[in-house]
C-alpha positions in Angstrom: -5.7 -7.5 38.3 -8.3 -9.7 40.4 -5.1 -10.4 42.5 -4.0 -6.3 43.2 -1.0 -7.3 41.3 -2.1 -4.7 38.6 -4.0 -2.4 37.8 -4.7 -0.2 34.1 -1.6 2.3 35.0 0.7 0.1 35.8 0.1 -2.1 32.7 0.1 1.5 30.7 3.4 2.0 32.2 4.9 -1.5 30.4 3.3 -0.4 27.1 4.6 2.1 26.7 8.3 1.1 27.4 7.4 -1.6 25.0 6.8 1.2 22.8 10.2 2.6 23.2 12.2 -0.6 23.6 10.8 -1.4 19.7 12.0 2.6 18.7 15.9 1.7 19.8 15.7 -1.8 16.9 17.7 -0.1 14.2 17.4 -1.7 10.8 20.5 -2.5 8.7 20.0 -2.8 5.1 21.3 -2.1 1.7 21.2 1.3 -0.2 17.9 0.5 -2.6 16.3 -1.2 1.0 16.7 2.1 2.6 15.3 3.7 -0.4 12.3 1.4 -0.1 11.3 1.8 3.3 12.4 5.6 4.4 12.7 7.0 7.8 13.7 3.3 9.5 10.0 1.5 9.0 9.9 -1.5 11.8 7.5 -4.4 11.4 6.4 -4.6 14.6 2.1 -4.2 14.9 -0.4 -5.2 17.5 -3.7 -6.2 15.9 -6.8 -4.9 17.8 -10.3 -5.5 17.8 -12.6 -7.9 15.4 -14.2 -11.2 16.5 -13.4 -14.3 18.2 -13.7 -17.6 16.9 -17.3 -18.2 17.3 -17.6 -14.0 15.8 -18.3 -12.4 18.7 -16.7 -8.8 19.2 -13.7 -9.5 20.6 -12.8 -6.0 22.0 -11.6 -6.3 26.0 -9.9 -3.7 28.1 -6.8 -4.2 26.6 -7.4 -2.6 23.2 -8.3 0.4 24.9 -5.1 0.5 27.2 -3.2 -0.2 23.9 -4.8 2.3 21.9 -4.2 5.0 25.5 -0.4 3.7 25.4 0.0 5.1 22.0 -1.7 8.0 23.1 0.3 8.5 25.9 3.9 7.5 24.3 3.6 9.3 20.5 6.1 6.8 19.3 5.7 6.1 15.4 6.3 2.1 16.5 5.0 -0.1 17.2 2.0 0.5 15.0 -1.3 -0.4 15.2 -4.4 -2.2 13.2 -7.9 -2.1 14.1 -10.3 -5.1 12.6 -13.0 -3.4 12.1 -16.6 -5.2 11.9 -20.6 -4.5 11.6 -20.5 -5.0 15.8 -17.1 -3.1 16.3 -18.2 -1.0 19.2 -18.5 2.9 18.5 -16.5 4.2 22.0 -13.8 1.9 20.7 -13.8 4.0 16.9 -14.0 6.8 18.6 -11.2 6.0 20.8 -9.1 4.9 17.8 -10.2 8.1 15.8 -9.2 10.5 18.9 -5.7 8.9 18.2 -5.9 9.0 14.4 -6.1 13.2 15.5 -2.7 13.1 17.1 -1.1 13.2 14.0 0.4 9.9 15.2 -0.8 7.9 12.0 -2.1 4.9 13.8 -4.3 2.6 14.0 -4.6 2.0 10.1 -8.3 0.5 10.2 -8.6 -3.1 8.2 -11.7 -4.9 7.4 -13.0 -7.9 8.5 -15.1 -8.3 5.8 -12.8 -8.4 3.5 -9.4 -9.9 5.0 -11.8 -12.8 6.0 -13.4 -13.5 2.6 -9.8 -13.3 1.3 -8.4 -15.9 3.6 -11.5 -18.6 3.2 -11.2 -18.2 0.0 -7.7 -19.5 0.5 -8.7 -22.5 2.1 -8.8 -20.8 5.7 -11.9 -22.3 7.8 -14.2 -19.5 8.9 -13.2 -20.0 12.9 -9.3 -19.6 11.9 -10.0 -17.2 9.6 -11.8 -15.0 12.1 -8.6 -15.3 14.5 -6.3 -13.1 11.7 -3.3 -10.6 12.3 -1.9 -8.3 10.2 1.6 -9.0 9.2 4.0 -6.5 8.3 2.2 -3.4 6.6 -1.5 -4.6 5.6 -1.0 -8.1 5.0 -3.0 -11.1 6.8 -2.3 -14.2 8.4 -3.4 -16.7 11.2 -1.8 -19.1 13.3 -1.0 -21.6 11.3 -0.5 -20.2 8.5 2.8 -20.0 6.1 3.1 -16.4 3.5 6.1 -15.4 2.0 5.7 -11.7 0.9 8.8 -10.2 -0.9 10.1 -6.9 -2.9 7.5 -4.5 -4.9 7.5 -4.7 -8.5 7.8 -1.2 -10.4 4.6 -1.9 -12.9 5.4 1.5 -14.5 9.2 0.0 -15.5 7.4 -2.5 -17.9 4.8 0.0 -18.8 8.0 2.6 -19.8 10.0 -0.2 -22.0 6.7 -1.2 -23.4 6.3 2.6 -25.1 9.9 1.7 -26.1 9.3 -1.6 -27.6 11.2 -3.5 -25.2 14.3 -0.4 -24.9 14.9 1.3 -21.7 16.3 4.4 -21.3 17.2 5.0 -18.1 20.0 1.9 -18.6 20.4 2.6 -22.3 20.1 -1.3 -23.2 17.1 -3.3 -24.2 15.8 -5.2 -21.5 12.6 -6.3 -22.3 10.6 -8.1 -24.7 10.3 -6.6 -28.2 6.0 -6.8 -28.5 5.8 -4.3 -31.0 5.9 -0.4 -32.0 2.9 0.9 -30.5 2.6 3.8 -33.5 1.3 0.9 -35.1 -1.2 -0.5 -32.9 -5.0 0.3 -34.2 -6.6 -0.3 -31.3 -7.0 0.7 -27.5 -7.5 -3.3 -27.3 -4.2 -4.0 -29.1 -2.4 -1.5 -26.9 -3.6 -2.9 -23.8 -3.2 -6.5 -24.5 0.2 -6.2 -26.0 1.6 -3.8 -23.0 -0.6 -6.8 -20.4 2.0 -8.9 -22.6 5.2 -7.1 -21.4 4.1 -7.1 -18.1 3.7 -10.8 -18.2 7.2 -11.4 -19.0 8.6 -9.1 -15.9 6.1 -10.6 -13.3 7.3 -14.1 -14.4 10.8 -13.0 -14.2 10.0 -11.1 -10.9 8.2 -14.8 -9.5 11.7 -16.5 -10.9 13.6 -14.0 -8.9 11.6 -14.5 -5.8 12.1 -18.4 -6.2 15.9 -18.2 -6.1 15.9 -16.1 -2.9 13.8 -18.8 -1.0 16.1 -21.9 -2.0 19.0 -19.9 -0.9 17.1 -19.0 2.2 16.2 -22.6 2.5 20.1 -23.7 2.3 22.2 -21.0 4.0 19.8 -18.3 6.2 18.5 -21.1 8.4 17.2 -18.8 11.2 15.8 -21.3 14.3 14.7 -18.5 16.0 11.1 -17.4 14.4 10.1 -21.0 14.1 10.7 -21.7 17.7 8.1 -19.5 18.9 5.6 -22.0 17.0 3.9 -24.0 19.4 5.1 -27.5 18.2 8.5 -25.3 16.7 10.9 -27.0 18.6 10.0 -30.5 18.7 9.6 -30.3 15.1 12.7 -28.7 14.2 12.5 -27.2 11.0 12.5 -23.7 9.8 9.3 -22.4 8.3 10.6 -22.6 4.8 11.0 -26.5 5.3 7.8 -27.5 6.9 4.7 -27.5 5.9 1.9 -25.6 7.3 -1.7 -25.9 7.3 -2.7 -22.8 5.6 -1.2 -21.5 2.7 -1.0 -17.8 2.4 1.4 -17.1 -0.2 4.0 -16.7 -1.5 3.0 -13.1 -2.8 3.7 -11.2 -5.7 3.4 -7.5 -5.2 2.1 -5.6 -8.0 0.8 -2.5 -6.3 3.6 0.1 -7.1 3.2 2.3 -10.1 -0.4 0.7 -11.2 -2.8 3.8 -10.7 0.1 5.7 -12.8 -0.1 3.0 -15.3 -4.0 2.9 -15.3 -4.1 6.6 -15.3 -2.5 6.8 -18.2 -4.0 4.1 -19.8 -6.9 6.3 -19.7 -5.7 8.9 -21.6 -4.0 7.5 -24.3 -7.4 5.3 -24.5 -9.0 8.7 -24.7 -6.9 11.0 -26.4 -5.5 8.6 -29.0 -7.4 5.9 -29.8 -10.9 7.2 -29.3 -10.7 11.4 -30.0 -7.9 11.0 -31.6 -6.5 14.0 -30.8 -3.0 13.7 -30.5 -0.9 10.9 -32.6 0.8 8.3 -30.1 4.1 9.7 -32.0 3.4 12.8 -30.5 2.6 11.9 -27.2 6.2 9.6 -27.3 8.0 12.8 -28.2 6.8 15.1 -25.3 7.1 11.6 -23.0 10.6 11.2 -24.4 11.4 14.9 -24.0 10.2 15.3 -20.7 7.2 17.9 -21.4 9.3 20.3 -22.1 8.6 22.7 -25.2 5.7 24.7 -25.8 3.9 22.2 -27.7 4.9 19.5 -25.3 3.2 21.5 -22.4 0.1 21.4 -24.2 0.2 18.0 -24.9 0.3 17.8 -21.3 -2.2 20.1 -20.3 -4.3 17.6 -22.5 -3.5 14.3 -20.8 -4.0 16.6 -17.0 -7.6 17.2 -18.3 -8.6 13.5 -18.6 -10.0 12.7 -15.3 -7.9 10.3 -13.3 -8.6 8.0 -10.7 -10.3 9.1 -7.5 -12.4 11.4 -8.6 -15.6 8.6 -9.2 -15.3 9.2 -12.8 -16.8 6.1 -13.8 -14.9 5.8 -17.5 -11.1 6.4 -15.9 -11.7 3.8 -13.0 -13.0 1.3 -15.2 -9.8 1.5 -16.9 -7.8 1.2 -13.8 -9.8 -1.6 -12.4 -9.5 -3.4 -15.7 -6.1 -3.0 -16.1 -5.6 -4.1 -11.7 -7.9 -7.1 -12.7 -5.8 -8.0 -15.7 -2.7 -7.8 -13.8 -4.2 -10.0 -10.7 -4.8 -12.4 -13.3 -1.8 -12.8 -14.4 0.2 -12.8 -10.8 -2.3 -15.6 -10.1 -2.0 -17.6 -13.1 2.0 -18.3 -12.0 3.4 -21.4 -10.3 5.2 -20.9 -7.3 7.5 -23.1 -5.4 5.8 -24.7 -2.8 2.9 -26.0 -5.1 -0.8 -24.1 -6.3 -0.5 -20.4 -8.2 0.7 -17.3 -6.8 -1.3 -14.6 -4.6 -1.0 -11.4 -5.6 -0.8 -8.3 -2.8 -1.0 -4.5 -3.1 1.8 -2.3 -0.9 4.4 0.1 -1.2 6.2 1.3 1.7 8.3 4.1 0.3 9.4 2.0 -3.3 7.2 4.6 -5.2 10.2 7.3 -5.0 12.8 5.0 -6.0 10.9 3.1 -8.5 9.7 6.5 -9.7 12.8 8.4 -9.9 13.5 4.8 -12.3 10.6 5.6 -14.4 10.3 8.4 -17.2 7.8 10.7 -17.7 4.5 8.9 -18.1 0.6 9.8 -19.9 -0.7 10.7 -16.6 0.8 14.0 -16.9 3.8 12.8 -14.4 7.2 13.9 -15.2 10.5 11.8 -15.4 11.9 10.9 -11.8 9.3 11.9 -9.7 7.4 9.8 -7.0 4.8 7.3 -8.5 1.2 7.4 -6.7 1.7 6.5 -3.1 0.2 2.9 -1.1 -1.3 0.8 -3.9 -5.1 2.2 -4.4 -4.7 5.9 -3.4 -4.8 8.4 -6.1 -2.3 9.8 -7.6 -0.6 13.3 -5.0 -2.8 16.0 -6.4 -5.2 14.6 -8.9 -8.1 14.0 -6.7 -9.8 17.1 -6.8 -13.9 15.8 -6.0 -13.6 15.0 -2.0 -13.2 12.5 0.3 -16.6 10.5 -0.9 -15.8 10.6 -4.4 -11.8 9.4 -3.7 -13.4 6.4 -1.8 -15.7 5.4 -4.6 -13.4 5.3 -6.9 -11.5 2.7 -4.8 -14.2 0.6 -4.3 -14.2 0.1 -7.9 -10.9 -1.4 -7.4 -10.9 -5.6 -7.3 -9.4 -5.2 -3.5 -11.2 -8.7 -2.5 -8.7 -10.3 -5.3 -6.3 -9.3 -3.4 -4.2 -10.7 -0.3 -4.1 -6.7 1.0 -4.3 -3.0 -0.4 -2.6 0.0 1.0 -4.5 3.1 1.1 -3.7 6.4 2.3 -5.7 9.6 3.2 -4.5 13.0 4.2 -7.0 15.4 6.7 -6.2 18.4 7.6 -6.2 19.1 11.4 -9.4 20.9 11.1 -11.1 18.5 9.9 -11.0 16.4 13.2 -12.0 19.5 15.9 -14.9 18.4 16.7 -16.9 15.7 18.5 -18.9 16.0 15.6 -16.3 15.8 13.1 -14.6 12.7 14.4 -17.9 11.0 14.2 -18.5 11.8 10.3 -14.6 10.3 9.9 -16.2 7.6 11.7 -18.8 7.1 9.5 -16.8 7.5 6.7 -14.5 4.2 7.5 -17.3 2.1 8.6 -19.3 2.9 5.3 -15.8 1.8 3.7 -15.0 -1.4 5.4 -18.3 -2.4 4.8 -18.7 -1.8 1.0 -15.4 -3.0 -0.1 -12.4 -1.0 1.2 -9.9 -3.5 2.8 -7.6 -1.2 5.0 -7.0 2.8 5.2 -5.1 4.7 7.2 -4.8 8.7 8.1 -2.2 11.3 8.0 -3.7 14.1 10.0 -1.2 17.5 9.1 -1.6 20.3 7.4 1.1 21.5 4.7 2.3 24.6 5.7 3.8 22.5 9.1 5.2 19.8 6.9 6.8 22.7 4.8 8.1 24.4 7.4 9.6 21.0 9.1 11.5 20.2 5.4 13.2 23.8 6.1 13.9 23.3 9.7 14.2 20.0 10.6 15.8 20.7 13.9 12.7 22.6 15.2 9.9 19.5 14.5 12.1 16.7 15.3 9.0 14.5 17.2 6.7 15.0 13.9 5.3 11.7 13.1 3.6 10.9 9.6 2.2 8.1 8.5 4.0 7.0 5.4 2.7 3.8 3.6 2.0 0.4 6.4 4.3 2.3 9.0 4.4 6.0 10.9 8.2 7.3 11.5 9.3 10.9 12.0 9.3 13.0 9.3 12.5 14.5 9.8 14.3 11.3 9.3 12.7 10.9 5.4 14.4 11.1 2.0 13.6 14.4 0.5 12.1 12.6 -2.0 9.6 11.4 0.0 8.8 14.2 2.2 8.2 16.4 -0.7 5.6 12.8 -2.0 3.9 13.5 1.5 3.9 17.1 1.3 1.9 16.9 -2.1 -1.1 14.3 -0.8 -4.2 15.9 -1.6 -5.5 17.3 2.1 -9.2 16.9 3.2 -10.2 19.7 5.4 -14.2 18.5 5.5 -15.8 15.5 5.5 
């Protein structure tokens, strides 16, 4: 720019063909992998914002003119994350939240605070630390640094053979462990530690799982490519999975799918069974196993809908979630993994809660068989938070986020909820106050229903309508059913 070469427009102009060079990658991938990640998610982000190595602000004029390009080219990739920090500067929130009222879905908003304390806590120095990216959806890394982050485990498939002792019958076999009938368990304590039990033996299954895949990548998928973009990659080389690298990041067990379902309806068989005991756990099995359906089934149901559920800042039912989160960090963490030290465990989704839910059967929550699980990792469950945007985000900074490498949080406004100069600021507000008292990332879907409705009928007439799904935007059009209808029913916040 100092030499006339360029100037702001003409580096907008080459964003935003970056923008649509990255939409024309096309993914190729298995049936289940499409099922995982719907409507063609790409892991291609730009990390803005946060501080430099000494933790000065690091915001320049090019986070604006990438924040402008995305305003300018509504493209759902590449995405975007904003490090946010106590000297992020409020023109550049403000420029991200005029963006966030596109619709577009972007930038997700991650905090310093808490990605930083994450990564030190890994052994990360505070200046390399402060120099972090986000990888992928929501999880960190630095230069330097090794993570190996693979598939999301289901935690309401062990919590479902559990009830069965072990039996699953989706596949109509036992797969699990046999750790007892719960009609015979006394306690809430039993319950929980015996179904913690269960889980145990999938996670460590799932880490075994995860530990074949990286020898054969280590023997036959020998990419060059991604290593050779290291600064020392080519005289070195080696693949990443057969050098070591300063900072260890990984590898990552993912235990975020399914766990608010599972904690929600820990709650209310903690409630209903063990402490008022007003329903028998054989009961409860019968309308699970029968689907709700029956007259006294539905009012089993209507029992287990009245026991508050997470995100409502109902102190009782997230202290149940958060235990049961806590337990199951412990465990993930407790596990050996192949390159030496214990396992980190993450929180993400991408789109697995629709096929990991349509795996699941009905479950305590009030959920019937087949249908999505509670999206992102630490967002309530579509529908159940009925007490505002303040109480939803108390309840989830109940959650042990910090334990974690990342958490995926998603919020649905209403488009009249951002009108106003006045309004954006509040949204403002509201994300600083979160980054700052324990949230890690959140990101926005601003749409109201009766559009997304209308698209699902007539898909040909809103073909450019962009949602933000889990860690990635994509058209809306291009979704499984499945999970438009998951995005359709988000609770929507029209004031803040």
């Amino acid at each position: 720019m100092e030499a006339g070469i360029l100037d702001d427009e003409t580096v907008l102009e080459y964003m935003q063909n970056y923008r649509l060079k990255i939409m024309q990658m096309k993914n190729t991938s298995g049936g289940q992998s499409r099922l995982k990640w719907s409507g063609q998610a790409r892991w291609n982000g730009v990390t803005l914002g946060g501080v430099d190595a000494e933790g000065n602000d690091a915001t320049n004029p090019l986070t604006y003119l990438f924040i402008e390009a995305a305003y300018r080219c509504r493209t759902p990739h590449h995405t975007l994350h904003l490090r946010v920090h106590e000297g992020t500067p409020r023109e550049l929130l403000r420029k991200a939240v005029e963006l966030v009222s596109t619709g577009i879905g972007m930038p997700s908003f991650n905090s310093d605070k808490g990605y930083m304390k994450t990564l030190m806590e890994k052994g990360v120095p505070l200046e390399k630390a402060r120099d972090y990216m986000v990888m992928g959806c929501v999880d960190p890394t630095v230069p330097e640094g090794w993570g190996h982050v693979y598939s999301m485990m289901v935690t309401s498939l062990p919590f479902d053979t559990f009830l069965h002792n072990g039996y699953s019958k989706h596949l109509d076999m036992q797969i699990g462990p046999k750790t007892g009938d719960v009609c015979e368990m006394k306690t809430y304590e039993e319950f929980r530690d015996k179904m913690l039990e269960h889980q145990r033996y999938y996670i460590e299954y799932f880490a075994q799982d995860m530990l074949l895949r990286y020898l054969t990548g280590r023997k036959v998928m020998q990419d060059p490519f991604p290593i050779s973009l290291f600064s020392d990659g080519v005289e070195v080389g080696k693949i990443g999975k057969m050098r070591d690298l300063p900072y260890g990041l990984g590898p990552t067990l993912n235990l975020g799918v399914g766990t608010i379902n599972v904690g929600d309806s820990m709650a209310v068989i903690k409630k209903l069974v063990f402490e008022e005991k007003k329903i028998t756990m054989e009961q409860l099995l019968k309308a699970l196993d029968e689907n709700w359906e029956g007259e006294e089934n539905q009012k089993i149901r209507r029992m287990c809908l009245e026991v508050p559920k997470y995100g409502n800042d109902d102190d009782e039912t997230d202290a149940v979630v958060a235990d049961i989160y806590n337990r199951l960090v412990d465990i993930g963490c407790s596990i050996d993994h192949y390159r030496g030290g214990k396992y980190c465990v993450s929180g993400l989704s991408i789109t697995a809660h629709d096929p990991g839910g349509r795996l699941t059967g009905a479950t305590p929550d009030g959920r019937y068989a087949g249908t999505p699980l509670a999206d992102g990792s630490i967002s309530p469950e579509q529908g159940y938070d009925v007490n505002g945007p303040t109480a939803m985000l108390n309840s989830a900074m109940k959650m042990p986020q910090g334990r974690m490498n990342a958490t995926l949080h998603n919020m649905k406004l209403h488009p009249s909820a951002l009108k106003t100069a006045e309004d954006r600021e509040k949204l403002i507000n509201l994300i600083e106050t979160y980054m700052m008292e324990g949230g890690n990332q959140i990101q926005f879907n601003v749409v109201d229903q009766e559009t997304l409705i209308r698209a699902q009928k007539e898909p040909e007439k809103y073909k450019d309508l962009i949602v933000r799904v889990a860690g990635y935007s994509t058209y809306f059009v291009t979704l499984s059913k499945n999970v438009q209808d998951e995005v359709i029913g988000r609770t929507s916040y029209g004031a803040l």
